[in-house]
C-alpha positions in Angstrom: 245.0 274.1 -106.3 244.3 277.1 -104.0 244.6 276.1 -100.6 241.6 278.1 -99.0 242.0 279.2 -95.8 239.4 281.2 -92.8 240.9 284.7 -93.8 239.4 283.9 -97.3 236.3 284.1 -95.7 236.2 286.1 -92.9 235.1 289.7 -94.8 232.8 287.6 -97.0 230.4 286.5 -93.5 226.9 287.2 -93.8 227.0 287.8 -97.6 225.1 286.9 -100.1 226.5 284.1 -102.5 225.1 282.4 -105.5 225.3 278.5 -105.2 225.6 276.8 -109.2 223.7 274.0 -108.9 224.0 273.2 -112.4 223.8 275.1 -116.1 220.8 276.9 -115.6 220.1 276.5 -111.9 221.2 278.6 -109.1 220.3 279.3 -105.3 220.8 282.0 -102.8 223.0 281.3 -99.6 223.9 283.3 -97.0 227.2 282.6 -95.2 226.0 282.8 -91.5 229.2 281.5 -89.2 232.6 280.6 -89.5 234.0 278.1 -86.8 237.2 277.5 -85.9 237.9 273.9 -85.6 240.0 271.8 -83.0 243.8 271.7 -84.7 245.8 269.5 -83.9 249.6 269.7 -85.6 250.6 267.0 -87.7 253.8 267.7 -90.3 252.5 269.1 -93.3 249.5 270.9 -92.1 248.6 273.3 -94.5 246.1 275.2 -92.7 244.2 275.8 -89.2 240.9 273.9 -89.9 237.5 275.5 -89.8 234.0 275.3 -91.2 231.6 277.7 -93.1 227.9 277.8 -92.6 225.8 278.9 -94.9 221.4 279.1 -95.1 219.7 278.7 -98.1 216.3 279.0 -99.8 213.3 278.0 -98.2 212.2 274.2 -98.6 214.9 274.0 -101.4 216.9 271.0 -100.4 220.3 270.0 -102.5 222.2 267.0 -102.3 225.9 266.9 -100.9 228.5 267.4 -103.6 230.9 269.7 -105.1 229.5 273.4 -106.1 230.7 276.6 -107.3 229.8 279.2 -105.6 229.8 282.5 -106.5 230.0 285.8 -104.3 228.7 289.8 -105.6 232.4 290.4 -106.0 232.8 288.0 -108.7 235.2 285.7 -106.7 233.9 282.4 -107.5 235.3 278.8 -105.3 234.4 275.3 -105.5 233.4 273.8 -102.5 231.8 269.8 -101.0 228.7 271.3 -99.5 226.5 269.2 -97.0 223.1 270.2 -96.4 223.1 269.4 -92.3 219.7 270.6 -90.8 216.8 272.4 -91.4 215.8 274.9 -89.3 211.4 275.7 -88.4 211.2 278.3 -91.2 212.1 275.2 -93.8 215.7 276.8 -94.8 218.5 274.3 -95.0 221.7 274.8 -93.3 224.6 273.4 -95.7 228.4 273.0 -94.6 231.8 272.9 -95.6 234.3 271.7 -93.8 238.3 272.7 -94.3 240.6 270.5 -92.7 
């Protein structure tokens, strides 16, 4: 397994990615922030942890899990997504967080 890190990212903010949400199914997001996360060193830390925030499609609302997403480049990850707000406009904020 790929350890993914926030340069694996960092280009790819405010793009468009495709969310699989199962066989025939798929949703737009828009990766809208990266955040660096508090660190604090333990042995064996594999990475600095952060989190991704991405917006998705008006008062379409999917459930915290596992999902492929899929970016215009063709580079595709599997990510635990977790829808975390909503914002006036009835777009859901989902998050994934890298520790």
């Amino acid at each position: 397994m790929t350890i993914l890190t926030m340069d694996d990212f960092t280009d790819k903010q405010g793009d468009a990615f495709q969310m699989l949400v199962d066989d025939a199914t798929t949703l737009d997001l828009t990766l809208t922030r990266i955040k660096e996360e508090k660190s604090s060193n333990y042995p064996g830390q594999a990475r600095a942890p952060f989190s991704l925030f991405f917006d998705g499609t008006k008062d379409v609302h999917c459930p915290q899990r596992i999902y492929r997403l899929r970016h215009a480049s063709g580079w595709e990850v599997e990510i635990f997504l977790v829808p975390v707000g909503r914002n006036q406009d009835g777009i859901y904020t989902y998050q994934a967080v890298f520790n």
